[in-house]
PLY file of the C-alpha trace (Angstrom):
ply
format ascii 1.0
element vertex 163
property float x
property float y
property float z
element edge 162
property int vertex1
property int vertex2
end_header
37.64 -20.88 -28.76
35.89 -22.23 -25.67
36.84 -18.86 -24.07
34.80 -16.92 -26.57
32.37 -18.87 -26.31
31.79 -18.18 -22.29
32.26 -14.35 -22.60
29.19 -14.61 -26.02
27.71 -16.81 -23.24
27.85 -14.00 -20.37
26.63 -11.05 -22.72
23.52 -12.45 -23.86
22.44 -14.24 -20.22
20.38 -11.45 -19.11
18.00 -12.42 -22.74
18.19 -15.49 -21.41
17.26 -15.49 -17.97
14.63 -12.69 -18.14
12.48 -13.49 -21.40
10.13 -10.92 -22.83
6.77 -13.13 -21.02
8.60 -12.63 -17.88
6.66 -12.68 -14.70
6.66 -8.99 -13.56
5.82 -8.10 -10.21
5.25 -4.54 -9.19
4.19 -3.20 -6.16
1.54 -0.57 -6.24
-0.80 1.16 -3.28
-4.47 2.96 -4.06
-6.73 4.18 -2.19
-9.80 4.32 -3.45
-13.08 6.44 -1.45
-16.58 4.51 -0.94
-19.32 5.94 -1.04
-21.81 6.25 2.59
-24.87 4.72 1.14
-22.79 1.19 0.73
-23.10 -1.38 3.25
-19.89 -3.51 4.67
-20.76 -6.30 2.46
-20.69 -4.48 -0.91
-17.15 -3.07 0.35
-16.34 -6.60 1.25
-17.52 -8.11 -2.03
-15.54 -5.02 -4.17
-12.35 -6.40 -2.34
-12.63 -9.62 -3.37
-13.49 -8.43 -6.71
-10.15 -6.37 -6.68
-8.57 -9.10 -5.32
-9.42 -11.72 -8.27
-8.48 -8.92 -10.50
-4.99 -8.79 -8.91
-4.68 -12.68 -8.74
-5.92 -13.35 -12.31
-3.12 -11.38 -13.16
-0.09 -13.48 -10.86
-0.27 -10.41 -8.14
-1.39 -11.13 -4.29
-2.66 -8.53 -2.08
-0.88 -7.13 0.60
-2.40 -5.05 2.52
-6.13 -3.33 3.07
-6.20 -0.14 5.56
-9.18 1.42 6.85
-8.63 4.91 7.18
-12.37 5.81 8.42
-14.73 8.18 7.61
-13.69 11.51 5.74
-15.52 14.96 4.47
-14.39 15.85 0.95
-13.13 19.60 -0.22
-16.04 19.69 -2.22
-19.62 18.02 -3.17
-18.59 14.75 -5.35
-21.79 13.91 -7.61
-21.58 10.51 -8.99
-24.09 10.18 -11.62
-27.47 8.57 -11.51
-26.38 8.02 -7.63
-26.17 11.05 -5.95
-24.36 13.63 -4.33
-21.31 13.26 -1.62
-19.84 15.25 0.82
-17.91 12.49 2.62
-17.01 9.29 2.08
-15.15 6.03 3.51
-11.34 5.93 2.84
-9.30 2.61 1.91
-5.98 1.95 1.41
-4.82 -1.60 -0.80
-1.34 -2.28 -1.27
-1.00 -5.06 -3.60
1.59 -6.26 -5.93
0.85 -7.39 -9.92
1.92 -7.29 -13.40
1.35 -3.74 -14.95
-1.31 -4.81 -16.50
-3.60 -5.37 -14.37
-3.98 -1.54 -13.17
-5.81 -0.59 -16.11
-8.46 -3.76 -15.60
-8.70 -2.37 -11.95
-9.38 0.69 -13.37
-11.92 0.23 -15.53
-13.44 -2.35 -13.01
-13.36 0.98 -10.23
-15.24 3.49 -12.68
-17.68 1.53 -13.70
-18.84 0.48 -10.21
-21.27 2.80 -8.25
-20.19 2.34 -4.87
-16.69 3.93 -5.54
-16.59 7.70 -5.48
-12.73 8.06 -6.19
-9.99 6.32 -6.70
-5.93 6.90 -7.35
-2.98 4.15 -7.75
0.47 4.84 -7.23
3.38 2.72 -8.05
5.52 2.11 -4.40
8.67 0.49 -3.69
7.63 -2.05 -1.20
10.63 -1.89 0.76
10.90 2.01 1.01
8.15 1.81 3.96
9.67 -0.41 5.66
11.65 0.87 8.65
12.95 -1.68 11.52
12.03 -0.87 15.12
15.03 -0.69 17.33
13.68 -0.31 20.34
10.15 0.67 21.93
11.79 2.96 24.71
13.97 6.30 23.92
17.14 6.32 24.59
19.91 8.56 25.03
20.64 7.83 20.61
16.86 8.06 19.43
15.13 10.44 21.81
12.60 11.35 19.05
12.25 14.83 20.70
12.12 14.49 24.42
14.42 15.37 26.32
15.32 12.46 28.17
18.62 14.07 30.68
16.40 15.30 33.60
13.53 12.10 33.56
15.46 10.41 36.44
14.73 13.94 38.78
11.00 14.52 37.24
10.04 10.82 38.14
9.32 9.89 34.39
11.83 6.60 34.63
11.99 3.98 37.57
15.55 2.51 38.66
16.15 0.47 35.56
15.71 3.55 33.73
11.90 2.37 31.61
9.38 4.76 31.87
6.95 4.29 34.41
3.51 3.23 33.17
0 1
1 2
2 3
3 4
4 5
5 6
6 7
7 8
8 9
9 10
10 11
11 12
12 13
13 14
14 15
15 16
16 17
17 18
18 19
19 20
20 21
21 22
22 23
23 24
24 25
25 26
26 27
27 28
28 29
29 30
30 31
31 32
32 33
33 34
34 35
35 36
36 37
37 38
38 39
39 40
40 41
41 42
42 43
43 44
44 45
45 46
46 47
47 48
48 49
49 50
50 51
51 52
52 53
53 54
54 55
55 56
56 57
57 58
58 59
59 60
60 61
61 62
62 63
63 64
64 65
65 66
66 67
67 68
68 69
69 70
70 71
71 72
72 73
73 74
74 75
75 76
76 77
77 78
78 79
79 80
80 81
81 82
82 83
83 84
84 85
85 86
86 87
87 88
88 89
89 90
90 91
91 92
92 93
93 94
94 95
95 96
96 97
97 98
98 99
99 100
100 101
101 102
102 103
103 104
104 105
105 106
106 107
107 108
108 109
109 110
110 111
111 112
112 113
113 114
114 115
115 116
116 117
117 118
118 119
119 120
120 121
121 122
122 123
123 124
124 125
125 126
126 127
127 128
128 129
129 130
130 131
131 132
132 133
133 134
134 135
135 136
136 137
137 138
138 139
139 140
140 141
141 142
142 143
143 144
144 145
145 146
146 147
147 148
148 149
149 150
150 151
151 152
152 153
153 154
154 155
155 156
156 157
157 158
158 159
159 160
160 161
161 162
């Protein structure tokens, strides 16, 4: 009897352990496109913005990219603002319950300075790849050819390429 009891015990511990108010976490990247009439501080204060969004919501965020300056395909009019032809790119990779992506959302097209925006679920650990070494070497040449370096004069005596 105690037996059955253990094995009713094991089916239902996954109910258990992960109720339905669980604390999801999911990993997602955007980048969203400013537009170049905003100063630093409006970007800055839209981050934080984003950022209480995310932590009202039990996220944290992870990362914020600056990926410069950019000219767009096409004119991008923004009502009662104006009309783009390029614009400042950002990348945000942040982690939160699902949702918090449509608050973030709503938040991004209802604020001027923004001229685009898309959000992508990631896996967080899928761009993540560890760095054997800095130097090729005769397993991970990425390309060069790495046989003949000692007769061109690439490589001192230790073999390191000279700087």
């Amino acid at each position: 009897m105690l037996l059955l009891i253990f094995f009713i015990d094991l089916l239902f511990w996954r109910e258990r352990e992960y109720p339905h108010n669980q604390k999801i976490m999911v990993f997602y990247e955007s980048c969203v496109m400013f537009n170049s009439r905003c100063s630093a501080s409006e970007m800055q204060q839209c981050f934080r913005r984003m950022a209480s969004i995310v932590a009202e919501n039990r996220g944290q965020m992870l990362r914020i990219q600056d990926l410069g300056w950019r000219s767009t395909a096409y004119p991008v009019s923004k009502p009662r603002v104006g009309i783009f032809f390029h614009g400042r790119w950002f990348s945000v990779m942040f982690g939160t319950h699902p949702r918090a992506i449509q608050q973030l959302e709503e938040f991004w097209n209802h604020n001027s300075i923004l001229l685009r925006h898309h959000t992508e679920k990631t896996d967080f650990f899928k761009g993540y790849a560890h760095r054997t070494s800095y130097y090729p070497t005769k397993d991970a040449t990425w390309g060069y050819n790495v046989e003949n370096w000692d007769a061109q004069g690439v490589v001192d005596e230790r073999g390191l390429p000279k700087i």
